[in-house]
C-alpha positions in Angstrom: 138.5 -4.3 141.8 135.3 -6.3 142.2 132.3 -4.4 140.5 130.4 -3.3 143.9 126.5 -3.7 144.5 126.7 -1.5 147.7 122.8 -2.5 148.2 124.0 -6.0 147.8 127.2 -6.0 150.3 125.1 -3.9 152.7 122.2 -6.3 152.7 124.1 -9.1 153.0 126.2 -7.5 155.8 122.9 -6.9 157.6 121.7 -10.3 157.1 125.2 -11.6 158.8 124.7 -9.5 161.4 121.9 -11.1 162.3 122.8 -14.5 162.0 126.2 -13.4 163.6 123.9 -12.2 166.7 121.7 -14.7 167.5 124.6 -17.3 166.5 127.3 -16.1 169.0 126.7 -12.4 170.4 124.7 -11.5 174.0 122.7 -8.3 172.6 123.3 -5.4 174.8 121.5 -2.0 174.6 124.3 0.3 172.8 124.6 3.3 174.5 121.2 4.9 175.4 117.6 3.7 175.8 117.0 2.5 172.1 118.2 0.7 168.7 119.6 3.2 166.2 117.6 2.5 163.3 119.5 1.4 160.3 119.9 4.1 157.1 120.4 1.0 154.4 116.5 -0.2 155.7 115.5 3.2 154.1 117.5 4.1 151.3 115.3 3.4 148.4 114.3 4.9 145.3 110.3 5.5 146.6 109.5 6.6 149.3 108.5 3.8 151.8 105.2 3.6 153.1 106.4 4.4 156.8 107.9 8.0 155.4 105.0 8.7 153.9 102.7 9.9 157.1 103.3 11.9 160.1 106.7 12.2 162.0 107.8 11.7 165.2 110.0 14.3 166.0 111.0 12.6 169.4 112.1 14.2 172.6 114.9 15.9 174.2 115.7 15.3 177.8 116.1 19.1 179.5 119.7 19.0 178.4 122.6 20.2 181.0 125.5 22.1 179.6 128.4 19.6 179.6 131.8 21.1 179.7 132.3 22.3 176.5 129.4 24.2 176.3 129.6 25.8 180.3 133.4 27.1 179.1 132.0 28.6 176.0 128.5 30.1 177.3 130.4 32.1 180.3 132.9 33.1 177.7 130.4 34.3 175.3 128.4 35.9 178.4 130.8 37.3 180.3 134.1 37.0 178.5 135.6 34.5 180.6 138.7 32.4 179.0 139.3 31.0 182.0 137.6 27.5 181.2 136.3 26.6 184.6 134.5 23.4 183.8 138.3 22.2 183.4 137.8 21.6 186.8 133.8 20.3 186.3 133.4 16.1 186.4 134.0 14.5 183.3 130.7 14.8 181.5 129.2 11.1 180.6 128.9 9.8 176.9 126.0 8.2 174.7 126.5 7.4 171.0 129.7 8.6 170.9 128.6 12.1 172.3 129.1 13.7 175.8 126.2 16.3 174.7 123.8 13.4 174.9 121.1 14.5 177.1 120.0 11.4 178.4 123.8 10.7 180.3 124.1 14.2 181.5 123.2 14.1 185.1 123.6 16.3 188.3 125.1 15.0 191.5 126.2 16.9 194.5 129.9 17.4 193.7 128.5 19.4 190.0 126.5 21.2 192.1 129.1 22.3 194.7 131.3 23.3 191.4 128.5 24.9 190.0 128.3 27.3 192.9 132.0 27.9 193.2 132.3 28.5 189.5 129.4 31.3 189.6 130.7 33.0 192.5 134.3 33.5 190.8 132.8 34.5 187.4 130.8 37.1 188.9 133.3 38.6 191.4 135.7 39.1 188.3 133.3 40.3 186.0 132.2 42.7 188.5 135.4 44.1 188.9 136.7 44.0 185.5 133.2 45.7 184.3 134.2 48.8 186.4 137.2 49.8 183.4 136.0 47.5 180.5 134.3 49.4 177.8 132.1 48.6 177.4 130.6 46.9 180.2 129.3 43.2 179.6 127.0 43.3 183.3 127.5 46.9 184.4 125.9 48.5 181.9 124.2 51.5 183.7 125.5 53.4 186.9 122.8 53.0 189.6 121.8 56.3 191.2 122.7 56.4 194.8 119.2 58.0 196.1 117.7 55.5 194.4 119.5 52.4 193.2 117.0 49.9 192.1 115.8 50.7 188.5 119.7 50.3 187.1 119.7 46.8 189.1 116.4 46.0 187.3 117.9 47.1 183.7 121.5 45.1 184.6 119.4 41.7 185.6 116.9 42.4 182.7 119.5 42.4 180.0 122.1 39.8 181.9 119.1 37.2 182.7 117.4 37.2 179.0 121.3 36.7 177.5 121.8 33.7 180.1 118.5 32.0 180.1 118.5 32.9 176.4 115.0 34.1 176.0 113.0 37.1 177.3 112.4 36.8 181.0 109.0 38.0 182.9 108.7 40.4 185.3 107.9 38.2 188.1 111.3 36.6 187.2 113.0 39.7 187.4 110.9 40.7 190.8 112.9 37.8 191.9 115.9 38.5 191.2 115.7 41.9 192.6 114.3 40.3 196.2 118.1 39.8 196.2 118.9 43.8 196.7 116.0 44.0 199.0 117.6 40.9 201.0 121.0 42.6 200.7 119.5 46.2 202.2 118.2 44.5 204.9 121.5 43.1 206.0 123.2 46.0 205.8 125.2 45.6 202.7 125.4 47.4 199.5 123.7 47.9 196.2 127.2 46.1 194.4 126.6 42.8 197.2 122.9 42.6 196.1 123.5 42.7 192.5 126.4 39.9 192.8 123.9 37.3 194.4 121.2 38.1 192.1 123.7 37.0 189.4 125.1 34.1 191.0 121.8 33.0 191.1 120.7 33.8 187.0 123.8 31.4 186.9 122.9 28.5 189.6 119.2 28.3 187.8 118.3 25.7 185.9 117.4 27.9 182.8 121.3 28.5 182.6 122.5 25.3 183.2 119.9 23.1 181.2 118.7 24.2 177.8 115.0 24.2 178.4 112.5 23.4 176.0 108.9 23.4 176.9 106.3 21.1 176.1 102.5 23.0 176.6 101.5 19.7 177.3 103.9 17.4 179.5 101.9 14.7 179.5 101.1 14.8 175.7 102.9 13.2 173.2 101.5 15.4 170.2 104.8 16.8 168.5 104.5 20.7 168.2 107.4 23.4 166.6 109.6 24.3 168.9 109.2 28.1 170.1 111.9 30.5 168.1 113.9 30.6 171.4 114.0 27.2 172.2 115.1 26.4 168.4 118.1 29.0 168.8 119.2 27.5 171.6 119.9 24.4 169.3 121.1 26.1 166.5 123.6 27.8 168.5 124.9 24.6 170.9 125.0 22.5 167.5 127.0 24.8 165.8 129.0 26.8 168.4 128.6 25.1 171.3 127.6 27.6 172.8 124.7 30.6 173.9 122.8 32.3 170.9 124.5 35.7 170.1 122.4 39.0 169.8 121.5 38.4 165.6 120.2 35.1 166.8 118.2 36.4 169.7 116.6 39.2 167.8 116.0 36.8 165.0 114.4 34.4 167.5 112.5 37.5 168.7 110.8 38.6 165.3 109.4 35.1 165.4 110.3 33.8 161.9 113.8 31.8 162.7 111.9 28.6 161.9 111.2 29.8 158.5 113.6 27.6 156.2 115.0 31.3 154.5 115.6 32.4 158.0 117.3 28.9 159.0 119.7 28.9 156.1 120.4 32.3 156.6 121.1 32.2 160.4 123.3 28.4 159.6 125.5 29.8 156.9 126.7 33.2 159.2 127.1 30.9 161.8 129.6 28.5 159.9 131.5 31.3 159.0 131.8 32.5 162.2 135.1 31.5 164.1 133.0 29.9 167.1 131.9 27.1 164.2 135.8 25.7 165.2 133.4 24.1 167.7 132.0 21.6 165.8 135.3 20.9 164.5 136.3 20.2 167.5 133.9 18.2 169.6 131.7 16.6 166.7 134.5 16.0 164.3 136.9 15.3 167.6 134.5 12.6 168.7 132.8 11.3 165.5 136.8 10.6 164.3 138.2 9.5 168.0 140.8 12.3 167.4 140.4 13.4 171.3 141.6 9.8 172.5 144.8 10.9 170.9 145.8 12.4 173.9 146.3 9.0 175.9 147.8 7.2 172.8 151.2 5.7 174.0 152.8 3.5 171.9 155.6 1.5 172.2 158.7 3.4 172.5 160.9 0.5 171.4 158.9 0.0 168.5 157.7 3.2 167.4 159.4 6.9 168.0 156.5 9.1 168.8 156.4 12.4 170.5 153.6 15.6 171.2 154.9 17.3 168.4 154.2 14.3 165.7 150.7 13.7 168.6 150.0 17.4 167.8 150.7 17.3 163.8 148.6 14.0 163.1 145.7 16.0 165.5 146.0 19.2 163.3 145.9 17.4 160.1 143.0 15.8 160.6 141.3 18.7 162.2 142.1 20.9 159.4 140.7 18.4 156.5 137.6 18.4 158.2 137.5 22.3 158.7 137.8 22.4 155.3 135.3 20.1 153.9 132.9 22.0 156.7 133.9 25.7 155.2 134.4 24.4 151.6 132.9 23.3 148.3 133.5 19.4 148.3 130.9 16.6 148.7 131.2 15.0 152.2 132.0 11.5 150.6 135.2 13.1 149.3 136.5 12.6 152.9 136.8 9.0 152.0 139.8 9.9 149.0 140.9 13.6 149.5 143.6 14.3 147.7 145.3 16.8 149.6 146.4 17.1 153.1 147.9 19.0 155.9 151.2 18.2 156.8 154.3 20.3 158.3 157.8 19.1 158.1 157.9 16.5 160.8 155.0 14.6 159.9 155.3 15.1 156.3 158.9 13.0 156.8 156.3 10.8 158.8 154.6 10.0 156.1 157.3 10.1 153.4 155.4 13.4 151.7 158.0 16.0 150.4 158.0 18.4 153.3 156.4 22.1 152.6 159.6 24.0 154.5 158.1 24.5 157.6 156.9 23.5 161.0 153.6 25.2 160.6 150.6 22.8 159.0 150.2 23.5 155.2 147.9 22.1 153.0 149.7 20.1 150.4 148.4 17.8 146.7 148.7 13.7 147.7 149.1 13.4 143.8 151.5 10.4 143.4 150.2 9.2 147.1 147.3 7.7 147.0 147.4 5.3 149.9 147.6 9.1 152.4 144.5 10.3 150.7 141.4 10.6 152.4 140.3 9.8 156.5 141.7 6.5 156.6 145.3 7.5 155.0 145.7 10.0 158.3 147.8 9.1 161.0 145.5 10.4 163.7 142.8 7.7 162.7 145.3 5.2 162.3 146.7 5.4 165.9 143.4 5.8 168.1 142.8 2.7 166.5 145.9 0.2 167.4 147.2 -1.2 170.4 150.4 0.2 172.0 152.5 -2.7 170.6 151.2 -3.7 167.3 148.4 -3.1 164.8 144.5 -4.0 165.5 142.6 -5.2 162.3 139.9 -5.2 165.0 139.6 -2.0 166.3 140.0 -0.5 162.8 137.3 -2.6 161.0 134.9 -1.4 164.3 135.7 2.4 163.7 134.9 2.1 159.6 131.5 -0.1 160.7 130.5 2.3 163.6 131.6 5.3 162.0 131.5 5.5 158.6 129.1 2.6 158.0 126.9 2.9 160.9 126.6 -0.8 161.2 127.6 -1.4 164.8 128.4 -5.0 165.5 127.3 -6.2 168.8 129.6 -5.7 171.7 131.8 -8.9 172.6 130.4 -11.4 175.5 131.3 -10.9 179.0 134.9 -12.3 179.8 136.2 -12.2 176.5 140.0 -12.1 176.3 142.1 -10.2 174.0 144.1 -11.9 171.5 147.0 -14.2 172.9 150.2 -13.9 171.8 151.7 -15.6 168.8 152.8 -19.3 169.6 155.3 -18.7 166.6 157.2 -15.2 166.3 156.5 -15.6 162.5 153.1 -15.1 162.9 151.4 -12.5 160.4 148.4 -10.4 161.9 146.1 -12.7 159.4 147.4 -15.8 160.3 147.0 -14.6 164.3 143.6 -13.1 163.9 142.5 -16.3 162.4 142.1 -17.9 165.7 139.1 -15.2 166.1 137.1 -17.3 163.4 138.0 -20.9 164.8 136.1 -19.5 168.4 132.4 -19.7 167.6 132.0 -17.1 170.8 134.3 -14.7 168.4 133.6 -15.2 165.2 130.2 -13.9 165.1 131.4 -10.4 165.1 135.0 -10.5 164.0 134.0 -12.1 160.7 132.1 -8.4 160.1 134.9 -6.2 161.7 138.6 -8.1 161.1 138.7 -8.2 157.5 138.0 -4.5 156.5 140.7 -3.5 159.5 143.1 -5.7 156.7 142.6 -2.7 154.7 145.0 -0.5 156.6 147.4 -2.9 157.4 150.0 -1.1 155.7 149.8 1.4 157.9 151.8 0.6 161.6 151.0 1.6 165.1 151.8 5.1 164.3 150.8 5.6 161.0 154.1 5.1 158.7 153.9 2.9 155.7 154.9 -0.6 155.8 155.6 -3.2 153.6 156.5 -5.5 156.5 155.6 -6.2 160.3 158.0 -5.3 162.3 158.1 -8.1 164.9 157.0 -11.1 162.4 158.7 -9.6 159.1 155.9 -11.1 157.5 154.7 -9.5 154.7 151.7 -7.2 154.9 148.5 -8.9 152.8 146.4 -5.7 152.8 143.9 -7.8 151.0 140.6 -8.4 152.6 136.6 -8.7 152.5 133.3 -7.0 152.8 130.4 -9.1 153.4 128.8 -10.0 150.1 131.9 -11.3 148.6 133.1 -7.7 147.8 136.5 -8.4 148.1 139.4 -5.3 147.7 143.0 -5.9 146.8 144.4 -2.8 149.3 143.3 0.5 151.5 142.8 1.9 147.9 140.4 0.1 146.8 138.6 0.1 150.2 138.4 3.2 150.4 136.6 3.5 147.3 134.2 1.1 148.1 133.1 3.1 151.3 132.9 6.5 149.1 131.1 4.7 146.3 128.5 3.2 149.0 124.9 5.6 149.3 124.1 5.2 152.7 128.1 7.4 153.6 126.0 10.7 153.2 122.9 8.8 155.2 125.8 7.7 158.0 127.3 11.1 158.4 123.9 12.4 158.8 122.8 10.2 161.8 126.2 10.7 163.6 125.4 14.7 162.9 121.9 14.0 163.9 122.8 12.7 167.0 125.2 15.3 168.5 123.2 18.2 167.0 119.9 16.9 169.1 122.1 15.3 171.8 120.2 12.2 171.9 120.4 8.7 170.6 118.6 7.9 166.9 114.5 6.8 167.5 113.4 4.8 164.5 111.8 7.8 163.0 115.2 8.8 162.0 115.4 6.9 159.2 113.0 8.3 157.1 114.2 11.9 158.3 118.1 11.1 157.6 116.9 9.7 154.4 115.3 13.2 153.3 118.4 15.0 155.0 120.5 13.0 152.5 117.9 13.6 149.2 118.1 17.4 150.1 121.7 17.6 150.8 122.9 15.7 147.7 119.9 18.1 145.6 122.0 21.4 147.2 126.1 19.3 146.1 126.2 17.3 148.9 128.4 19.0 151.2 128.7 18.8 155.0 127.5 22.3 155.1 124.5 21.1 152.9 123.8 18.0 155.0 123.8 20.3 158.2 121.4 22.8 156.6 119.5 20.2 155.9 119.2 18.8 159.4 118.5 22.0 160.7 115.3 21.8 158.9 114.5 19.0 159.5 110.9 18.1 161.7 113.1 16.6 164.1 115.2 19.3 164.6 112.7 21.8 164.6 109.7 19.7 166.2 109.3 18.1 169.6 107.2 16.1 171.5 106.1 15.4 175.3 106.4 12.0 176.9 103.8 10.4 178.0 103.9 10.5 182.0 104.5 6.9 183.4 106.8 5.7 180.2 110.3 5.9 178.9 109.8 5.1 175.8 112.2 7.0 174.5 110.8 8.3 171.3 110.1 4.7 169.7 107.2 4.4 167.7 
C-alpha cells in the first residue's frame, strides 16, 4: 500500500474540488441556509488565529418535535406506546437530519393531528390513571366541596414535566380558566381538567423546544439557562423529554458545570432510552433507515425481510457497541468483529453461531467483512436495484465519513446508459462518466473510492465476478493525491488512518445533536471536540461528552431582526 500523507490526499482532494466546481458543477446550497465549513481547513497542530478569540455559538430555530421525539415525549409523559406521530406528516430533512430545525415547519394538516393526537392521549390517560398506580396525571383526588386546589397541583406538576421547566402562576391561572369555563357550562371537574391538558399539549412550549434569547434582537451569545440546556441534552441523547434527575439537576442550577454535564451524559448513555441515538443518528448518519425500500432484483439477487432485518441489526448493534464500549470511534472503519445470526452469517460466508438470534462473532481470517464498509446494510442502501453503483458508494464514504460533499450533479443529468457491449466491466462503463466534461467534475472525486467495494454485489455477498458481464472485479482504485489502494482493505485503512474521521464524526454528531446545519464557527469547535475526545481515548462516548461541552452546545445567540444570516460570521 502507498505510504499515505492524509494532509496531502485531503488537500489535494479539496483543491479538485474546486477546480472540479467551477470546471463542470452548478453550485447549489446543500441542504440548509449555509456552507458546512470544512474540518481538514482546521486541523492543524496550532491553533489558528481564527480559534483563538471569541466563538459564535450560533442559533437554534425554536425547534418542533419531529416524530421521533412526539412518540417518545408522550411516552415518557404519559406512558403512551401507542406512537401516534405514525400517523403525523413525514417530518422534512436538512443535512441528513429530520431534527434539523430550520426544515421543521407547521401547516394546517400537523395542526389538525396535533389536536386529534392530544385529545386521545388525554382521554386514555385519564382513564387509565383512575387504576394505575401510581398515577402519571391524577395524582391527587380533588375534594368535591371544593375541587380546585387538586386541579392546580395536577396542572402544576403535568405542565412543568411537558413544557420541561417550572411554570408561573399566571400560566397555571390559565390553565385553570379551563375548570372555571367548564363550571360555567355545566360540566364537571374531570371535563375541565381534560381541556386544560389538551391544551399544555397544543402549546407551543410542548411542541417546540423553546430556548429564550433575553435579547431577540441581539446577537451577543449568552449560556443557555439550565432548562433550556436539558432540553438538549435529553433530545440529543434520548430523543426525548428530560426525566426527573435531569429536571432537578437543571433546577439546582449547576447542569452547565462540565462535572455535572459528564455526569448527567454518562447515566444517560446507559440508560436504555440512549437506543435512540442508535437509532435515528446512527440510522440516518449510516442510511440504514432507507433499508426499508431497498428492492433489489429478484432474478439477480435472493433477498428477503429476514436477511433486510439481519443486515439492519448488525449494523445497529456494532454501533451500539462502539457507543456503550471502550474502542476509539475510528475503529468503526476495521472492527473486527460483528453481528451475524445464521442466515446472514451464510450471507456472508462467516461460520454461523447456531442460531437465528444476532450474536456477536471474531472476523479473524475475514478481513474484507471487518469494519462499516464490510456490512451488508451499507453496502445495499448504496446500489441500484440491478447492479452495483461505484457512484453512490464513493458519495456515502465522501459525505459520510469524509465530510467532503461533492457538488450535486447539473439539472437534467441522466443516469448511466446501459452497456453497448454485455461484456462491459463496471470500470470500463463508468469510464464514459470521465469522457463527459458535465460529469467528470464530480465523478472523478466519488467513482474511484466506490471501486473499493466492488467485491461486494447488490446485496452484499462477495464476488470475484459480475454477475451480468463475468468480468472480473478490479477492486483497485484512487484517492485524490495519487493515493492509490489495491482493494476495500486497504481503503479502509486509509479512511481510519486519516485525522479529520474523528473531526467528520463530530460535525455529523454536531449537527443532529443541535438540529441545525454547521456555521463556519464549527470548525474550530469540532476541532477542540476532536483534541478533547482523542485526550479522554477517543471514543464516540468521549466525542459526545465533548460536544456537550462545547460553547456551541451550551451557548446561544439572537439573530439580528431583519437578517437570516444563519449564524455565518
Amino acid at each position: 500500500m502507498n505510504k499515505v500523507d492524509s494532509r496531502g490526499w485531503r488537500m489535494a482532494l479539496a483543491g479538485t474540488a474546486c477546480a472540479l466546481l467551477l470546471a463542470s458543477c452548478t453550485r447549489k446550497e446543500p441542504r440548509a441556509n449555509e456552507e458546512p465549513p470544512n474540518p481538514a481547513d482546521s486541523q492543524t497542530d496550532q491553533t489558528p488565529p481564527e480559534c483563538q478569540g471569541p466563538r459564535d455559538p450560533g442559533r437554534v430555530t425554536l425547534h418542533r418535535l419531529n416524530r421521533a421525539e412526539y412518540d417518545n415525549t408522550v411516552r415518557d409523559l404519559l406512558g403512551d406506546t401507542t406512537r401516534p406521530a405514525r400517523d403525523f406528516p413525514a417530518d422534512d430533512h436538512g443535512y441528513g437530519f429530520d431534527n434539523n430545525a430550520d426544515v421543521l415547519s407547521l401547516g394546517p394538516l400537523l395542526m389538525e393531528k396535533y389536536s386529534a393526537a392530544a385529545e386521545k392521549l388525554v382521554e386514555a390517560t385519564w382513564k387509565q390513571d383512575a387504576t394505575r398506580d401510581p398515577p402519571l396525571v391524577r395524582v391527587c383526588a380533588p375534594d368535591p366541596a371544593d375541587p380546585l386546589p387538586c386541579g392546580r397541583q395536577i396542572l402544576e406538576r403535568f405542565t412543568r414535566r411537558a413544557w420541561r421547566r417550572p411554570v408561573t402562576s399566571t400560566e397555571v391561572d390559565r390553565l385553570m380558566g379551563f375548570l372555571s369555563l367548564a363550571s360555567e357550562h355545566g360540566d364537571s371537574f374531570d371535563a375541565g381538567m381534560k381541556l386544560a391538558l389538551r391544551a399544555v399539549l397544543l402549546s407551543p412550549h410542548f411542541l417546540y423546544r423553546v430556548e429564550l434569547d433575553p435579547n431577540p434582537a441581539s446577537t451577543e451569545p449568552h449560556r443557555l439557562n439550565d432548562y433550556e440546556l436539558a432540553s438538549r441534552l435529553s433530545y440529543f441523547l434520548w430523543s426525548s423529554m428530560p426525566d426527573e434527575a435531569l429536571l432537578a439537576a437543571a433546577g439546582t442550577g449547576t447542569l452547565h458545570t462540565p462535572e455535572q454535564l459528564e455526569r448527567q451524559v454518562r447515566r444517560m448513555l446507559a440508560d436504555p432510552k440512549a437506543e435512540a441515538l442508535v437509532d435515528n443518528f446512527a440510522g440516518q448518519w449510516l442510511y440504514t433507515r432507507a433499508l426499508d425500500s431497498f428492492h433489489p432484483d429478484p432474478l439477480l439477487y435472493p433477498f428477503d425481510d429476514g436477511l433486510r432485518e439481519a443486515m439492519r441489526q448488525e449494523t445497529r448493534l456494532v454501533f451500539r457497541e462502539f457507543l456503550l464500549g471502550n474502542r476509539p470511534a475510528r475503529d468503526l472503519m476495521d472492527a473486527d468483529f460483528t453481528y451475524v445470526n445464521d442466515r446472514l452469517a451464510q450471507h456472508y460466508g462467516l461460520p454461523g453461531p447456531g442460531t437465528q438470534e444476532m450474536r456477536r462473532v471474531s472476523l479473524a481470517g475475514h478481513p474484507e467483512r471487518s469494519g462499516l464498509l464490510g456490512q451488508g446494510s451499507i453496502l445495499a442502501v448504496t446500489s441500484h436495484p440491478d447492479r452495483t453503483s461505484p457512484v453512490k458508494r464513493g458519495l456515502w464514504v465522501l459525505e459520510q465519513l469524509m465530510c467532503e460533499a461533492p457538488p450535486p450533479p447539473p439539472p437534467n443529468v441522466e443516469g448511466l446508459p446501459p452497456a453497448v457491449d454485455p461484456k462491459m466491466s463496471i470500470k470500463q462503463r463508468m469510464a464514459r462518466h470521465r469522457s463527459d466534461p458535465t460529469c467528470a467534475g464530480c465523478h472523478t472525486l466519488m467513482d474511484p473510492i466506490g471501486y473499493g467495494m466492488e467485491n461486494f454485489n447488490v446485496v452484499g455477498a462477495w464476488r470475484l465476478k459480475e454477475e451480468v458481464s463475468g468480468a472480473e472485479v478490479d477492486p483497485s482504485g484512487d484517492l485524490p493525491g495519487d493515493v492509490h489502494f489495491k482493494d476495500g482493505v486497504e481503503l479502509r485503512a486509509i479512511l481510519k488512518a486519516d485525522p479529520e474521521l474523528d473531526i467528520c464524526i463530530a460535525q455529523h454528531l454536531l449537527a443532529y445533536g443541535l438540529g441545525r446545519g454547521p456555521v463556519n464557527a464549527d470548525a474550530c469547535t469540532l476541532r477542540d471536540v476532536s483534541k478533547q475526545a482523542e485526550a479522554r481515548g477517543g471514543r464516540l462516548s468521549d466525542l459526545i461528552l465533548a460536544i456537550t461541552q462545547s460553547e456551541a452546545f451550551t451557548w446561544r445567540r439572537g439573530e439580528a431582526e431583519g437578517t437570516n444570516e444563519g449564524g455565518a460570521p
